[in-house]
Every structure is written in C-alpha cells, then in structure tokens.
FIMIRO-304280 format. One line per field, with one value per atom (N, C-alpha, C, O): residue number from 0; chain; atom name; x, z, y. Coordinates in steps of 0.2 Angstrom, whole numbers. Layout:
BEGIN
num = NUM_...
cadena = A_...
atomo = CA_...
c1 = X_...
c3 = Z_...
c2 = Y_...
This chain:
BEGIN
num = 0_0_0_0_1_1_1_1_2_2_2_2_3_3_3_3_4_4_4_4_5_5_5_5_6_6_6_6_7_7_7_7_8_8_8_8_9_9_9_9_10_10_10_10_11_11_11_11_12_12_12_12_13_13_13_13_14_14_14_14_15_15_15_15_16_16_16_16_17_17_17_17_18_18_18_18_19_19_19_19_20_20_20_20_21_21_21_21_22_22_22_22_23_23_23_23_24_24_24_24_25_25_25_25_26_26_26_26_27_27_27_27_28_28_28_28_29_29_29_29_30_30_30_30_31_31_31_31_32_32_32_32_33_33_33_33_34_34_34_34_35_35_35_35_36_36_36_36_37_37_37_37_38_38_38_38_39_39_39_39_40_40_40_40_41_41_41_41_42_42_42_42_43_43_43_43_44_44_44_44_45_45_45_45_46_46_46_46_47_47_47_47_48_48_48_48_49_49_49_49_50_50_50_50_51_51_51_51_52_52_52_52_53_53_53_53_54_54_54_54_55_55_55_55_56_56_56_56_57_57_57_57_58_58_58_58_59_59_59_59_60_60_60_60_61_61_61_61_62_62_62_62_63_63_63_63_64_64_64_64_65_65_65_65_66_66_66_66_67_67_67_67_68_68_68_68_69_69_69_69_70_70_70_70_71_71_71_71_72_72_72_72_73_73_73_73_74_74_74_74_75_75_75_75_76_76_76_76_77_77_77_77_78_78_78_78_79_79_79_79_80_80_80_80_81_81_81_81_82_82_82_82_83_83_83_83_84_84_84_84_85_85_85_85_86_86_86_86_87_87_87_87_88_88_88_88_89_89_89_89_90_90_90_90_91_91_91_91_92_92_92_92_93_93_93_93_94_94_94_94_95_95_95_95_96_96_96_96_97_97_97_97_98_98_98_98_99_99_99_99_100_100_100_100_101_101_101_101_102_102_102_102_103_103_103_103_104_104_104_104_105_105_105_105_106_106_106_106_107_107_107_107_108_108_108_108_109_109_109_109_110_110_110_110_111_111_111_111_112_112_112_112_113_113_113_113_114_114_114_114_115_115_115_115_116_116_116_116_117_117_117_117_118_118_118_118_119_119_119_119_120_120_120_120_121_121_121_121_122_122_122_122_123_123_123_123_124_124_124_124_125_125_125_125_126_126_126_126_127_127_127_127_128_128_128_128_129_129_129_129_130_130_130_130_131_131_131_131_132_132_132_132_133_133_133_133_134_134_134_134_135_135_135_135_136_136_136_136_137_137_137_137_138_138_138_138_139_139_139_139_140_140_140_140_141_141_141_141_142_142_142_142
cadena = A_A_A_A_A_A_A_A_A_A_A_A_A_A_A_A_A_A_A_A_A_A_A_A_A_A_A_A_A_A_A_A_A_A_A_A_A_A_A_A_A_A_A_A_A_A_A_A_A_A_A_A_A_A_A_A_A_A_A_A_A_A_A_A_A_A_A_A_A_A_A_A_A_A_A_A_A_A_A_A_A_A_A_A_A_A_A_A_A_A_A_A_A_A_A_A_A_A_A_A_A_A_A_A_A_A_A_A_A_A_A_A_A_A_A_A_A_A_A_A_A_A_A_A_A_A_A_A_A_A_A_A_A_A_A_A_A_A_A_A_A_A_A_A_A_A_A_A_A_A_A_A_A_A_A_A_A_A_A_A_A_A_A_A_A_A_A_A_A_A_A_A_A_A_A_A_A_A_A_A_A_A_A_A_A_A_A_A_A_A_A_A_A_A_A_A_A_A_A_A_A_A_A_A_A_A_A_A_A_A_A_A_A_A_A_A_A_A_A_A_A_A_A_A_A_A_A_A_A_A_A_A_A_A_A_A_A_A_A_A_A_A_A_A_A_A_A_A_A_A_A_A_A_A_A_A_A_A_A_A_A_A_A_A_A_A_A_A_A_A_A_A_A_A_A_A_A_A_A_A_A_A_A_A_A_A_A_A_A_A_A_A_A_A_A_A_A_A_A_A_A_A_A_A_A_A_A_A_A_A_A_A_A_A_A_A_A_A_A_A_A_A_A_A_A_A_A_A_A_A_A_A_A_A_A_A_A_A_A_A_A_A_A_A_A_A_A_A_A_A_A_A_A_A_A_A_A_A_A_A_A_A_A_A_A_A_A_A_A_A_A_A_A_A_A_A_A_A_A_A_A_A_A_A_A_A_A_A_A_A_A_A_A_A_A_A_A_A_A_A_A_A_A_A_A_A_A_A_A_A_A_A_A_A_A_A_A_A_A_A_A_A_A_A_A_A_A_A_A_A_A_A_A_A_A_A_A_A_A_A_A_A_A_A_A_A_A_A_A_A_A_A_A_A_A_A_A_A_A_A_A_A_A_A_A_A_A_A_A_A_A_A_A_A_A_A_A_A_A_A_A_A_A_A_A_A_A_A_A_A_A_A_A_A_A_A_A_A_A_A_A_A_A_A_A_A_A_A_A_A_A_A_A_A_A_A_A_A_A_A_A_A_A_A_A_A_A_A_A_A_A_A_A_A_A_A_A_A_A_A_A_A_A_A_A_A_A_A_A_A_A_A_A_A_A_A_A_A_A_A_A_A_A_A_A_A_A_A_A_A_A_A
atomo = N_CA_C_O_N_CA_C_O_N_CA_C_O_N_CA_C_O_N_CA_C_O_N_CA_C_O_N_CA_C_O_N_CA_C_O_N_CA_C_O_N_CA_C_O_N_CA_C_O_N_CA_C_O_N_CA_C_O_N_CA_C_O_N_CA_C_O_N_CA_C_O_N_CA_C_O_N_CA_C_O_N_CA_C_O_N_CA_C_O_N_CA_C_O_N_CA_C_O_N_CA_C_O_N_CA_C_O_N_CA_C_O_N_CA_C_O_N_CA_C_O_N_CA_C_O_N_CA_C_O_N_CA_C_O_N_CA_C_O_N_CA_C_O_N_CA_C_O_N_CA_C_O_N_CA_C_O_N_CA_C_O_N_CA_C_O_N_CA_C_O_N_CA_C_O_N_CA_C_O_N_CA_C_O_N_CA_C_O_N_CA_C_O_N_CA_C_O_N_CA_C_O_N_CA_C_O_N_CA_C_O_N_CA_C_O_N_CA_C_O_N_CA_C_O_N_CA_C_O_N_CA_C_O_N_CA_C_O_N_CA_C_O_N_CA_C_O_N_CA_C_O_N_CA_C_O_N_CA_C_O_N_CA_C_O_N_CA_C_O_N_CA_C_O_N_CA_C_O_N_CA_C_O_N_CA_C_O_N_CA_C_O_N_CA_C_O_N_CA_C_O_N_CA_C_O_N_CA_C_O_N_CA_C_O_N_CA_C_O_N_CA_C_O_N_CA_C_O_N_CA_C_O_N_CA_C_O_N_CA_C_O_N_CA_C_O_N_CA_C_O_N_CA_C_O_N_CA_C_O_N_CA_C_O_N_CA_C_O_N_CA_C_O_N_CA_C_O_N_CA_C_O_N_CA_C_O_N_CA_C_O_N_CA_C_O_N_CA_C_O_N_CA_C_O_N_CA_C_O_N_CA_C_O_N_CA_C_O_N_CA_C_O_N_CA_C_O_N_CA_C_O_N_CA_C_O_N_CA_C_O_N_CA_C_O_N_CA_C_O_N_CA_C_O_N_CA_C_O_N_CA_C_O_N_CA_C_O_N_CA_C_O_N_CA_C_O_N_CA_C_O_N_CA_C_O_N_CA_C_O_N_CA_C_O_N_CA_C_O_N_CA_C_O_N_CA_C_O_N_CA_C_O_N_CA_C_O_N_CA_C_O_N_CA_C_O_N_CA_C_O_N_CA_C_O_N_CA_C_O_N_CA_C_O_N_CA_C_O_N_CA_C_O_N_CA_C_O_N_CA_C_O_N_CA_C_O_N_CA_C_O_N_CA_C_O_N_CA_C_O_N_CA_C_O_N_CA_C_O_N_CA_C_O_N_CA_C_O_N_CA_C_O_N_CA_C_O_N_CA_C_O_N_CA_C_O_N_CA_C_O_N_CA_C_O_N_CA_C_O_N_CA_C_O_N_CA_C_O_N_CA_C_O
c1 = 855_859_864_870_863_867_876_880_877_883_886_892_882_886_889_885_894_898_897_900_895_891_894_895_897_901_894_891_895_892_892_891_893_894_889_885_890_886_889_894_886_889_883_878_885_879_872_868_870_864_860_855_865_864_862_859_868_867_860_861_855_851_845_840_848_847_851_847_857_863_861_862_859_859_852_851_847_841_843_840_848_848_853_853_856_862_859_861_853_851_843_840_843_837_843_842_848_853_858_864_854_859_860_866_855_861_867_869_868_872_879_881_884_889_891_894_890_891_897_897_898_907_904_905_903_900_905_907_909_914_913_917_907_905_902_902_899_901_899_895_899_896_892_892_890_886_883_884_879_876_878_874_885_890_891_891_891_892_900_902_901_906_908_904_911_915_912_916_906_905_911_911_917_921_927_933_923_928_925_928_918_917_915_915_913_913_918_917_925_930_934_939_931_933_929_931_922_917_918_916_921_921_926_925_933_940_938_938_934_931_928_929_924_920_924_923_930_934_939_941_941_945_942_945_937_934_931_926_934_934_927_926_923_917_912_915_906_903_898_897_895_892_891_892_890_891_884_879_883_877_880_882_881_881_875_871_874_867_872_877_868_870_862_857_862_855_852_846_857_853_856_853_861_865_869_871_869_872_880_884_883_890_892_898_889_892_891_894_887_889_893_894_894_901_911_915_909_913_916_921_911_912_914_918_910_910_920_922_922_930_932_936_931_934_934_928_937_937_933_930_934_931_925_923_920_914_907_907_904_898_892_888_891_888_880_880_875_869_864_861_863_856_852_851_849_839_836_838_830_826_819_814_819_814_815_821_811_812_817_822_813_812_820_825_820_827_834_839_833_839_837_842_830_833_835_838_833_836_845_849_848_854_859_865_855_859_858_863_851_849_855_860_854_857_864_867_865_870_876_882_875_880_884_890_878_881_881_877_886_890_890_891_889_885_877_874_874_869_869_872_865_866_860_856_858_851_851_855_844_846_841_835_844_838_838_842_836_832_827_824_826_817_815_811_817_815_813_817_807_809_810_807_815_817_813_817_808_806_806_807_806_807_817_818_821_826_830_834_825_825_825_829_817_815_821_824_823_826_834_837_835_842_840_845_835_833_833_836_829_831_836_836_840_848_851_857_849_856_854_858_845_844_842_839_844_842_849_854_849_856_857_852_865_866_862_862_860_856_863_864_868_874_870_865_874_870_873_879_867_871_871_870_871_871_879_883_882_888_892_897_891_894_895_900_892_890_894_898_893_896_902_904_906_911_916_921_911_915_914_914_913_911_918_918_925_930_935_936_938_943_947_952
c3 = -216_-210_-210_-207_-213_-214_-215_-211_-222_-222_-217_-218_-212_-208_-201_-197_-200_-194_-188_-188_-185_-178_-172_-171_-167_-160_-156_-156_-150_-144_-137_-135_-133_-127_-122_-123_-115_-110_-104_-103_-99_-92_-88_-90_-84_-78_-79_-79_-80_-79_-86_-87_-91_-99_-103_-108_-96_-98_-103_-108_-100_-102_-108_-111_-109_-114_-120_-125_-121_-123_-127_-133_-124_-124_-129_-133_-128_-130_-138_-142_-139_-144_-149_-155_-146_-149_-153_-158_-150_-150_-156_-161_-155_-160_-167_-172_-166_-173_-175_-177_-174_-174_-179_-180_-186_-192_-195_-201_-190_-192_-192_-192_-191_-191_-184_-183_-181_-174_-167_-165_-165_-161_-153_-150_-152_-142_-138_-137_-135_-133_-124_-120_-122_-113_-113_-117_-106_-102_-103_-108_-99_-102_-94_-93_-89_-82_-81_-84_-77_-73_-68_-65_-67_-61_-62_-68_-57_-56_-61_-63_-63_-68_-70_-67_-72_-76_-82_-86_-83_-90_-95_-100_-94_-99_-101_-104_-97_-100_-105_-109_-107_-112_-117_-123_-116_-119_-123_-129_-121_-123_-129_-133_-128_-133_-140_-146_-138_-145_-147_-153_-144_-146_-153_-159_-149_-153_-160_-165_-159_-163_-169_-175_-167_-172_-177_-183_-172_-172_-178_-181_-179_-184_-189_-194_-189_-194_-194_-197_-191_-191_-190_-190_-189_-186_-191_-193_-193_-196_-189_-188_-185_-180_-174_-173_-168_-160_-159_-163_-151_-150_-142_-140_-136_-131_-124_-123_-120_-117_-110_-109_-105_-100_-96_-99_-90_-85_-88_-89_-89_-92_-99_-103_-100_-108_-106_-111_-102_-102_-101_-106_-95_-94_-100_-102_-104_-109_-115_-120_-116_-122_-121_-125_-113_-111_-113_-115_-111_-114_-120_-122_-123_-131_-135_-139_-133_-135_-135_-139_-131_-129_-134_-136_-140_-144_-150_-150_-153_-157_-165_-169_-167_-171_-168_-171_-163_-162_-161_-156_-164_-164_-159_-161_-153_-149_-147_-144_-148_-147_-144_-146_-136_-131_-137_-140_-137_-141_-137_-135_-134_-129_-135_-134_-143_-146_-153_-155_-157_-163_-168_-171_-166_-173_-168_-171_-160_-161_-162_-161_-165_-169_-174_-176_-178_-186_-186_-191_-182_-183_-180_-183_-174_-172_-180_-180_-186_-190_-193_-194_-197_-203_-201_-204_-195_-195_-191_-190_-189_-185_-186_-184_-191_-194_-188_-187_-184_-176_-178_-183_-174_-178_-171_-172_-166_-161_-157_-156_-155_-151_-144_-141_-142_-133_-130_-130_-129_-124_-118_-114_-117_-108_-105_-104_-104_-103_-96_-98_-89_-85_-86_-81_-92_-94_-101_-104_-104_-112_-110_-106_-113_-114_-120_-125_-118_-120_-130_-134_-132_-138_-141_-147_-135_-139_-141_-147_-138_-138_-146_-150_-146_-152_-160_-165_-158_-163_-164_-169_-159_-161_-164_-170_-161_-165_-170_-174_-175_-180_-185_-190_-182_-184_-186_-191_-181_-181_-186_-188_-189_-191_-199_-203_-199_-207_-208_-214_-205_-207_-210_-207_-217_-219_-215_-213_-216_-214_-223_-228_-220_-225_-229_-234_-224_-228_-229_-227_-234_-236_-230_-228_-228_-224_-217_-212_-215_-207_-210_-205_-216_-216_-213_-209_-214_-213_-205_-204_-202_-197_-192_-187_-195_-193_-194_-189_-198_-198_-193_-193_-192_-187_-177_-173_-175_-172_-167_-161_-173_-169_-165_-166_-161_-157_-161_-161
c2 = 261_261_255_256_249_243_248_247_253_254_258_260_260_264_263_260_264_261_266_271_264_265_263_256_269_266_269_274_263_265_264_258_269_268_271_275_267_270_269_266_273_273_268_267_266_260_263_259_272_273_273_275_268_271_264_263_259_253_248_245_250_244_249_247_254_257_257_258_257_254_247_247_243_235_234_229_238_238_242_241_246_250_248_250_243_240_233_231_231_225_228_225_231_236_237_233_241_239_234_235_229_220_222_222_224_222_228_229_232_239_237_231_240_238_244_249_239_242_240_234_243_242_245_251_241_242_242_236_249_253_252_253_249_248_252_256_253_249_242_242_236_230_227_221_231_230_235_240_234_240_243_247_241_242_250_253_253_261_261_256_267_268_276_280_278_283_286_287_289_289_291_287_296_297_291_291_287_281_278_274_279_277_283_281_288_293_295_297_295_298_290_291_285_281_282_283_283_283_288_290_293_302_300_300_299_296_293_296_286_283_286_285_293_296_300_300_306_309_308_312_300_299_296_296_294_293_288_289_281_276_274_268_276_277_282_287_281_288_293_300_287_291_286_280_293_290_290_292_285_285_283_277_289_289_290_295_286_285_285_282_291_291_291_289_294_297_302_303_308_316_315_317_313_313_321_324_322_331_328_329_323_320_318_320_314_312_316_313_321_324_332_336_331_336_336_340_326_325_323_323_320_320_326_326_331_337_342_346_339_341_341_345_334_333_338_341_338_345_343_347_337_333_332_326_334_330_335_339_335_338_333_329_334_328_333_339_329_334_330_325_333_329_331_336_323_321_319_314_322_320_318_314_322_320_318_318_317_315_321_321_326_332_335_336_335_337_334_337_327_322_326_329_327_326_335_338_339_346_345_348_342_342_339_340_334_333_337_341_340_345_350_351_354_361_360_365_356_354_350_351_343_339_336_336_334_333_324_321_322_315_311_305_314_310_311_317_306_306_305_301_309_307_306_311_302_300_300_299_303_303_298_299_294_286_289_293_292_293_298_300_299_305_303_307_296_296_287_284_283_277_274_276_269_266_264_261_264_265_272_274_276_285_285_288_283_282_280_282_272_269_273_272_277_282_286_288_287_296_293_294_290_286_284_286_280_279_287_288_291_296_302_306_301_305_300_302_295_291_292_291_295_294_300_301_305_312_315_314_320_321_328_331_330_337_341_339_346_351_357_360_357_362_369_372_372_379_383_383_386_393_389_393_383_380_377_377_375_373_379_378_385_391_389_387_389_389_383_383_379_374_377_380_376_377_385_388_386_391_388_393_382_380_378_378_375_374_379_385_375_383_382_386
C-alpha cells in the first residue's frame, strides 16, 4: 500500500471515520480532500474532488465515507473515469475490485464500524482487478 496514492474524502457524517481511516493509513501516500469538522456539509464537495483526483490519474484509488455511502458514490460515480462501489463487507471490496476494477470505495459509517471500515479498505486496496471476461465488461460500462 506504501506505493499507492490514495485521495480521501468525507462529508460531517463520514467525518470521524475519515479521520480514523486516514490515521489507520499514516504511512500511505495519502491527500485528505475534507471535510476537515463535523460541521453539517455538502458531500459532493468533497466527492467531486476525490472523483476528479482519481479520474486523472493523479491518484490510484478513492476512499469516500458518508452515512449510507449511497450520496457519495452517486456522485463519484458521474464521473466517467470512476468505478465507485458501496462496501458494507470484506468479500464485497475484494469482488467490487476482482470483477469490477472499481478505483473508489464508499463506506457507509452509519451501519459498519469503524474497524470493519478499516478491513474493507485494507482489502479494496490489496485485492487486484482479475480482467478476462469482467475486463469485457467493464469496459462497456462508459456512456
């Protein structure tokens, strides 16, 4: 995980899961996008940054935490470069990469805690895309 450059964002309800996840990957190479309080907020202010972030490359993978994770992997998802996939469990991080080559994560910190959180990002980040007949797939995925 050391080489990989990791953006991450949250909205006030994502915050302290955010903070804990960020702090869980101190030695990553990681770029914390906000929100930076628990103050109510916007999620697509910070969604639409880490989306961008991922989008151009400059980034290898997102990690977006809201309440349900549905808002924010609504709007990550807009972007046409971004494969954004709710993980509520381990097995469905390492299949949103295996068969999906989904390049963000979305948590939904009001139904997961904060150590299941941890797991599943550890595992979205170390599971690879499998390609083959899900690259097919993938690739027909853009408008």
């Amino acid at each position: 995980m050391n080489s990989l450059k990791i953006a991450i964002g949250s909205d006030h309800a994502g915050f302290d899961y955010k903070e804990a996840i960020a702090d869980w990957l101190a030695d990553a190479d990681l770029k914390d996008f906000g929100t930076y309080s628990a103050d109510s907020v916007d999620y697509p202010d910070f969604a639409h940054p880490v989306a961008s972030a991922v989008e151009s490359g400059d980034f290898d993978f997102g990690i977006l935490v809201c309440g349900s994770a549905n808002g924010v992997a609504i709007t990550a998802n807009k972007h046409q470069g971004i494969r954004a996939a709710i993980c509520w469990t381990e097995e469905l991080a390492a299949l949103a990469r295996q068969h999906n080559n989904a390049n963000i994560v979305c948590i939904p910190a009001r139904f997961i805690s904060i150590e299941l959180a941890e797991k599943i990002v550890g595992t979205f980040l170390e599971t690879d895309f499998e390609g083959g007949r899900h690259a097919n797939r993938v690739n027909k995925m853009a408008c």
